[in-house]
Each structure stands twice: as C-alpha cells, then as structure tokens.
N, C-alpha and C positions, 0 to 999 in steps of 0.2 A: 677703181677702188675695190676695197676685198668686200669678200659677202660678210653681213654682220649679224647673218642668219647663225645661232647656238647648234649646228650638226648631232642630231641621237639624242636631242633630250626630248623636245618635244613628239618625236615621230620616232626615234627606231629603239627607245628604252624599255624595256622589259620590267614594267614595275611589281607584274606579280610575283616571277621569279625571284625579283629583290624581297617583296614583302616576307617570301615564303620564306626565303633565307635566313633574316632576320627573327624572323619568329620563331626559328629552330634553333638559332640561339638564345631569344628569350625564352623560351622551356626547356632550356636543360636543366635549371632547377626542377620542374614540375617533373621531368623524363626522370631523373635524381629519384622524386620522391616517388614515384610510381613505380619502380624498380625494390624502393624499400616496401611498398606495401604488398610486391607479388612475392617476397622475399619473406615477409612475417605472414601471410597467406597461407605459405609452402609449410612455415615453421606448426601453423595453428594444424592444420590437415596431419600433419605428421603426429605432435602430440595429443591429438584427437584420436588415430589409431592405437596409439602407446597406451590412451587412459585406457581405450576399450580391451584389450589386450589384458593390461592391470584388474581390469573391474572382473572380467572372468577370469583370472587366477583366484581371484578370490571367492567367488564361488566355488570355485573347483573345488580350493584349497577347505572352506568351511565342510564338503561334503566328505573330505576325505579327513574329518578329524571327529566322524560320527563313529560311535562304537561298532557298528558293523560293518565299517568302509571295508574294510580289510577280511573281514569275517568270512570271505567266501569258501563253499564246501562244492564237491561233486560228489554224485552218488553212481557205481560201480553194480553191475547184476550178473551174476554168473549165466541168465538165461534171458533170452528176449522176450520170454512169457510175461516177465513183471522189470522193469525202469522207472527208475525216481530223478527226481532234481529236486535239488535244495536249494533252500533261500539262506538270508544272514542269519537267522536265529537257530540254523542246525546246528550237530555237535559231531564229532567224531565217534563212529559207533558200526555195528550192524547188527544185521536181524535173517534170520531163515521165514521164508514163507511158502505155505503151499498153497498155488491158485488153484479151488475146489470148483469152480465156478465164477462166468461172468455177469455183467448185468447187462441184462434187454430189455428192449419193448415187448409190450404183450400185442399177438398181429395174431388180426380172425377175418372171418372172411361168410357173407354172408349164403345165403342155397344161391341156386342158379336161376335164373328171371331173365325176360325182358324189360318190366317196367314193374315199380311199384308196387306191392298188393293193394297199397291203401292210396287211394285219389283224393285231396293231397298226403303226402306222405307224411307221418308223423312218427316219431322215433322218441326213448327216452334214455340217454347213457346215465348208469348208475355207477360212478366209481367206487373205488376199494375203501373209503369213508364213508359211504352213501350217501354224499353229494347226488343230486338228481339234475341233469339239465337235458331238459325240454327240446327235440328240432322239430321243424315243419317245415316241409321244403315247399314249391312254390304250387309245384304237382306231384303226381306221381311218376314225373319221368326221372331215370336215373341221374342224369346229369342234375338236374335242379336238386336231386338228391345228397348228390357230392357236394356242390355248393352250398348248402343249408348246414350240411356239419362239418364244411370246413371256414366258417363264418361264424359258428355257436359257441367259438368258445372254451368247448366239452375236453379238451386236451388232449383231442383223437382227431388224425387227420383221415380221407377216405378218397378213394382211387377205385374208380371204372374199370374193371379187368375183366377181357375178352375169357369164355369158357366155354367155347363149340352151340352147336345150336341142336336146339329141341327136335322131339319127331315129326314137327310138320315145318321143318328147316327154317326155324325162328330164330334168330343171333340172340345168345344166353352172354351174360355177363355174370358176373360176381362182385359185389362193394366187400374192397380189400380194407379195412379198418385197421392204425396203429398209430398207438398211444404215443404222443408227442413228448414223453419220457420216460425213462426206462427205471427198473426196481420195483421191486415189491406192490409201492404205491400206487403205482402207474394199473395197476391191474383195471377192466371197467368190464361189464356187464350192457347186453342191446339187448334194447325194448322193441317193441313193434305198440306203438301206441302212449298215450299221453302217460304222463306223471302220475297223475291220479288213478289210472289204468295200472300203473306198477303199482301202488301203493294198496289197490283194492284184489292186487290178484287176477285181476283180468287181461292183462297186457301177456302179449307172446314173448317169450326170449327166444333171439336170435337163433343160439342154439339147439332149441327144440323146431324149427323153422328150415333146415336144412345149412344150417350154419355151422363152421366146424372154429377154434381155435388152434390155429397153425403155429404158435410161438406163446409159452406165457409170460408174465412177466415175470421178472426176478432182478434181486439184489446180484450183486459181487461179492464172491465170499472168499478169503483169506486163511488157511490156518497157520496162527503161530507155535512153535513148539509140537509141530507134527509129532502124534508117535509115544508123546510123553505124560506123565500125570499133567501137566499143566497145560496140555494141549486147548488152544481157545481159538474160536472161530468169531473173524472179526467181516462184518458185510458194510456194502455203499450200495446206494440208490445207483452208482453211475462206475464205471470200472476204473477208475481213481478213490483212492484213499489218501484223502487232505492232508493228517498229522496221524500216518500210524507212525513214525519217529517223529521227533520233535522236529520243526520246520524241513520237513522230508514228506514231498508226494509222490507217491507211489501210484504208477496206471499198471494195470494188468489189460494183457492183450492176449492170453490162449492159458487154457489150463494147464498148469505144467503136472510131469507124471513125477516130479520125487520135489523136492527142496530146492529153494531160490534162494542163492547167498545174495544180502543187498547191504554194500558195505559204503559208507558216510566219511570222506578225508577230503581232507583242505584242497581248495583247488589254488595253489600256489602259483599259476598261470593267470588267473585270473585274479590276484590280490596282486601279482606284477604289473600286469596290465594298468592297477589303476596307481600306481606308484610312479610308472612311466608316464601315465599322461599327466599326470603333474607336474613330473623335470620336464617332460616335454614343453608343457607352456611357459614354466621359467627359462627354460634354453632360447624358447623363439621371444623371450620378451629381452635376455640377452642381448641375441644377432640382434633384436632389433635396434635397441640404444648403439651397440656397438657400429652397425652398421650408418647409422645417421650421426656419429658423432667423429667418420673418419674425414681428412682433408685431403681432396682429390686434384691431379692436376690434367689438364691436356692442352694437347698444340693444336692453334688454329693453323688453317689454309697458309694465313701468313708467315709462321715458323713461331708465333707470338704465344708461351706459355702460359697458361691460363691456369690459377689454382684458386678452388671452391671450398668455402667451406662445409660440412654438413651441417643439419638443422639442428642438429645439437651439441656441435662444437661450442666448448668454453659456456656451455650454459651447468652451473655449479648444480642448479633445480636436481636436472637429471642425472647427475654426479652422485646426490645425494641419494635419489631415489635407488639407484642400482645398489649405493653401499646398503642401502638398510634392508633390500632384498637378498644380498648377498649374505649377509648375517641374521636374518630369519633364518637362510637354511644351511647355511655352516657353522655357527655357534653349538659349542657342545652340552650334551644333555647328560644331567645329573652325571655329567664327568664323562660321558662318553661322545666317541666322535661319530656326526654324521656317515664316517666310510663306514661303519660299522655295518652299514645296513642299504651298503651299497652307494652313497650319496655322495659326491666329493665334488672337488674342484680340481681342474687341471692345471697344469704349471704357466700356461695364457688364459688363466681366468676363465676357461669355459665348465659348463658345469655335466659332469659324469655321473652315470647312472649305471650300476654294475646289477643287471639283472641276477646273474647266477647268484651274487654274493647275496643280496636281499631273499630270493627262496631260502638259502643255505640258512640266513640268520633268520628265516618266518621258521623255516622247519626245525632247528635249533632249539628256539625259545620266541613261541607264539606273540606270548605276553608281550617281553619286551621288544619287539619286533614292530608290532603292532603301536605301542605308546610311543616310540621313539618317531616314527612316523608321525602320529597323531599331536605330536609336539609340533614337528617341524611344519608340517600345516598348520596348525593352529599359527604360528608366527607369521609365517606369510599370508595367512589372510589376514591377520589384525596389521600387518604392514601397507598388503594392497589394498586393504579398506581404507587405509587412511590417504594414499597418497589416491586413491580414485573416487572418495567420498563426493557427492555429488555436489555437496554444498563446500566444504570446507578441504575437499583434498588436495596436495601439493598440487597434483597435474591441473586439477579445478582450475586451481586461481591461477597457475601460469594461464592457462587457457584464453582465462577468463580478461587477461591483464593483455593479451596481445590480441586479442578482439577488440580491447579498449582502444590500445595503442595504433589498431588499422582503421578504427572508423575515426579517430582522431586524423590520423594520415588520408583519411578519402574525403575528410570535407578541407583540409588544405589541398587535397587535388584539383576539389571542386572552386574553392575561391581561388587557384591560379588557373584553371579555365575563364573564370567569369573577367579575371585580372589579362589574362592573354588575349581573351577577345574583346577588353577596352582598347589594348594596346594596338591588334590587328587596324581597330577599325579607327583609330586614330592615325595609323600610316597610310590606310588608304585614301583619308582624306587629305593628307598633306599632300602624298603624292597625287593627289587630284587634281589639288590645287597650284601643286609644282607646276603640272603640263598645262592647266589652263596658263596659268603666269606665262610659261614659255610659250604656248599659242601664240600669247600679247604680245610678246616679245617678238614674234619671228613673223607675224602682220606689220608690225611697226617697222623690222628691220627690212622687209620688203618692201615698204611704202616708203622709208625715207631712199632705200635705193633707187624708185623708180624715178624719185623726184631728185635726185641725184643726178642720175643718167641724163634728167631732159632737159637742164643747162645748159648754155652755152661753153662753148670749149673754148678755153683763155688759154691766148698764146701769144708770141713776140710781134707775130702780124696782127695782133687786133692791135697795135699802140699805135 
C-alpha cells in the first residue's frame, strides 16, 4: 500500500519564511503610509528653512528702511597727521585743521633709592581737582610699594625701574609713575606722607625729593581756521575729537606743520553694500522656492524612469508667497520703476541688482535714491512679516497643518503596528497548530501502516 504519510508539511515547511512573506504583504499599506509621512517630514524641514529665510528678510528689510540705512559718509585727510570716520548722522562737508599739539599722560619718576624712606611707606596723590587719595604700602620695600598704588585706585599706575647703583654698589631703582589717562585732567601731584601731612604743609613732594617730571600732562589741541581772524583752538582730553563735524571723529596722531584738508562724502560702496544684501536674501529665498518646486527625473539600475516631485511642487501656499514678494519689490513707486535704482527682474524671473546703476541714481539724487529704497523694503518686510509671523503667517500655519497631518499619520502607523502584530501572532498560531494537526496526522498514518503491514497476506492459496 502507499504511504499516507502528508510529505513537507509537518517536517520540511518553512513556516517562518511563509509568515514573514505574508506579513510584507499585510503592510504595504503601513510601508504606503510611512512613505507618506517621510515625504510630509522632507516637506515640514524644507518650509521650515523657507520660514527662516523669510523671517530674516524681514529683519533685514525693516533695517534697511531706517533713515540712515543708506546714510553712509567716509571721511578723506590729506595727511596721516589727522583721520576721521563717520557715522550715519554725518553730512557732506569739510574743514582745515592744524594739529598744535597732542594729548598725553603726565609720566614722573621718583630720586633714586633702594627701599622706601618711610617704613611702612605712605604716599598721598593729589590730582588736578584735589582729589586727595591716600597709599600705605605693606612696607617699605619697593615692590610692596608698586602694589599699594597700583591697587589705590589713585588713576596713576607705577613701575619698578632699574637706575645703576649707589657709591657702595647698592642696586638704585626709580618708581616710574603715569597717570592712567591722558589731558590736562590727568595731571597729579606725590606726597611723601599722609593726607593730613598735605593738607597741614608738612608732607614732602616728590619733586622736591629728587623726583623729576618726565612727560606733563596735556589736552589735544586743533586749530581751525589757522592764520585767520577767526582762528579758534579746539582741545580733547584724549587725541580724538568726537563731533568736531557733525557725526565725524577725528584722531590726530602727530603734529602737522601746515593745514589738514578733512573732507566728509557719501561712501556710495558702502550704501551698495547694503542694497545688495538685501537682493541678495531675496534672490537666495528665490533659488530657494524655485529650486524645491522643480520635477526631477532619474533611471534606476533597472532602466526604470523614476520622476520626483519637489516639496513644493503644485503647493498654491508658496505660489502665493513668492507672487507677493515679487511685487513688494517690483511694483512702481510714485510712478517710478524699481530699475531706476538698479532693481529689476530678469526675463526668467530672477531678480537683478545693477550696482553701478544704484550709485549713479544715490549720486544723482540722494533723496530719491534713498526713499525709493526705503519703500521697497518697507514692503517686503510688511510682506515677509506676514507670511513668517509666528502665530498667524502663511508659512506658520502650512507648517503648523503638516505637523498636524504627520502626527495624525504616526499614530495610524502606530495602530497598524499594533494591527500587524495581532495578525503576525495569529498566523503563528494557526501555523502551530497546522504542524501539531499534521504531527497527528502523520503518527496515525504510521500506526495504521504498521498495523497494515502485519496482516496476513490474502491470496488464491489461502481458499
């Protein structure tokens, strides 16, 4: 008789590889949606950089619609004796000065010594107000001496300096004293002894002490209109003069021997500069949309054409957004066109920036150069404000809507995880229970064979 044994089910079936089969076709919907959520993922990442992009335009744009954006002047010196730079409140202008004089510290220097006269040492600087402040150093030795008035305060720093040594070959020093700023003010007066010691007349000065003034102090002094009745001398505490033209500083660095022409013009490099980084950030917020909104194709391995869309293909949002930027800064002003002043658009939409034309039209007519400008920022910031507004702008709420739309997609991910692993562990079990079945089966089919076999054999000769 034949075997009634089921061959490969109970013994040579591969149930996991069946399972695993099976269950890669139960989630291809899940593989479906998991696809769509790395896909609106790609999309939120990308209009996330756009917002950022947008949000500094509009910064930029609010700073470049301030009355002095544009304002910028440099200042010109016929001599390296005297150099200015200007800020945005300068004007166009200049001035002759002659440097008479700079400012310094006043630097002195005390007699020659080994240590102290006075054990501890007590000192009293009287500056050019008579201000009185008080040192006491720890001893009479020099070093403790340095330290006690460069800790006081006093607005005089002081330095240990080597100065040969005495007739019975004693190392001499000298306390090199100088006023921790320069001009007139800075001047100061040494005591040899207390406060009260100055005040009553009995304290030493320095100078009568073997102490010499090496440098005094002084102002900076300026004359304008050298030469003439109206010749006026103008001084600083320090070799800079803050507003001798209106927002123009002026440092003097050597006396000069005749007249310093210091002449105040627009720095038309510098109001380009900031024009350009303007169109600059609009051009890269451009490429950008442009660039995420093109549809790309390629071939796989297999010969198989593959076309992609970008993340911003067929989305109307960022359609929108670019028209309304586009028209902040190409709509015409009081009748005039943005190329006026360098500004255009090219015949693919990209946007052009003609440096030379914008100096031409600042150096032209300041005024309108300037406002025409100041317009066209002002609209792209009230535009990139709006669509980058934190709460309320376009890019926001798309943002904010495909955030929605993927954590919606990540817990349907999640319930067909929880959904595939009922299903999993429901086919393990059937198929468990298949191979025990078929165990039974194939015990049975070998028991009734054996009991088969052991019958007698019925033939013609048993009759």
């Amino acid at each position: 008789m034949g075997n009634l044994a089921l061959d490969g089910l109970a013994s040579g079936l591969n149930t996991t590889a069946l399972i695993a089969s099976l269950m890669q076709v139960e989630a291809i919907p899940k593989t479906l949606l998991q696809a769509k959520v790395t896909g609106a993922q790609s999309k939120i990442t990308d209009l996330q950089a756009l917002n950022g992009k947008i949000a500094a335009l509009a910064a930029l744009a609010k700073k470049v619609t301030l009355p002095t954006a544009l304002q910028a002047f440099t200042v010109t010196s016929s001599s390296p004796a005297a150099t200015g730079t200007a800020s945005s409140s300068a004007a166009a202008g200049s001035v002759d000065i002659v440097v008479s004089q700079l400012a310094q510290a006043q630097t002195m220097v005390s007699g020659p010594m080994s240590a102290w006269p006075d054990d501890p040492a007590t000192l009293t600087f009287v500056a050019q107000d008579g201000t009185k402040t008080q040192v006491v150093a720890a001893s009479g030795s020099l070093d403790d001496v340095v330290r006690a008035i460069n800790s006081a305060g006093a607005g005089v720093s002081a330095t240990k300096v080597a100065s040969g040594v005495d007739a019975g070959g004693i190392p001499q020093y000298r306390l090199q004293m100088v006023s921790s700023t320069s001009g007139d003010a800075a001047a100061f007066t040494v005591f040899r002894g207390t406060a009260t010691a100055v005040d009553g007349g009995t304290a030493t000065n320095l100078l009568d002490d073997g102490g010499a003034v090496i440098r005094d102090a002084q102002n900076a002094e300026v004359k304008l209109w050298a030469g003439t009745a109206a010749e006026q001398t103008i001084s600083s505490a320090t070799n800079t003069f803050a507003e001798l033209l209106p927002g123009v500083a002026v440092t003097v660095t050597a006396v000069s021997a005749g007249p310093v022409s210091l002449m105040v013009g627009r720095n038309a490099e510098a109001s380009t500069a900031t024009v350009k980084e303007l169109t600059d950030a609009l051009s890269a917020i451009f490429g950008t949309i442009t660039a995420k909104s093109l549809t790309t194709q390629k071939t796989e391995a297999d010969g198989t054409v593959v076309t992609a869309l970008g993340t911003f293909s067929s989305n109307s949002t960022i359609k929108s957004i670019k028209q309304s930027i586009v028209s902040a800064v190409g709509q015409p002003i009081d009748g005039f066109s943005p190329s006026e002043v360098g500004i255009s658009f090219s015949a693919d939409g990209s946007l052009v920036f003609d440096a030379e034309k914008f100096a031409a039209a600042l150096a032209a007519n300041p005024a309108k150069a300037e406002g025409m400008i100041a317009t066209i920022a002002g609209r792209v910031e009230t535009a990139a404000a709006s669509i980058s507004d934190k709460y309320q702008g376009l890019l926001t709420n798309q943002i904010t809507s495909q955030e929605s739309l993927v954590k919606t997609m990540n817990k349907q991910v999640d319930s067909w995880d929880r959904r595939l692993a009922a299903r999993e562990s429901t086919l393990k079990r059937t198929y468990a229970a298949l191979e025990v079945a078929l165990g039974k089966m194939n015990s049975q089919s070998s028991y009734l064979a054996s009991q088969i076999s052991g019958l007698p054999s019925w033939n013609s000769s048993n009759k």
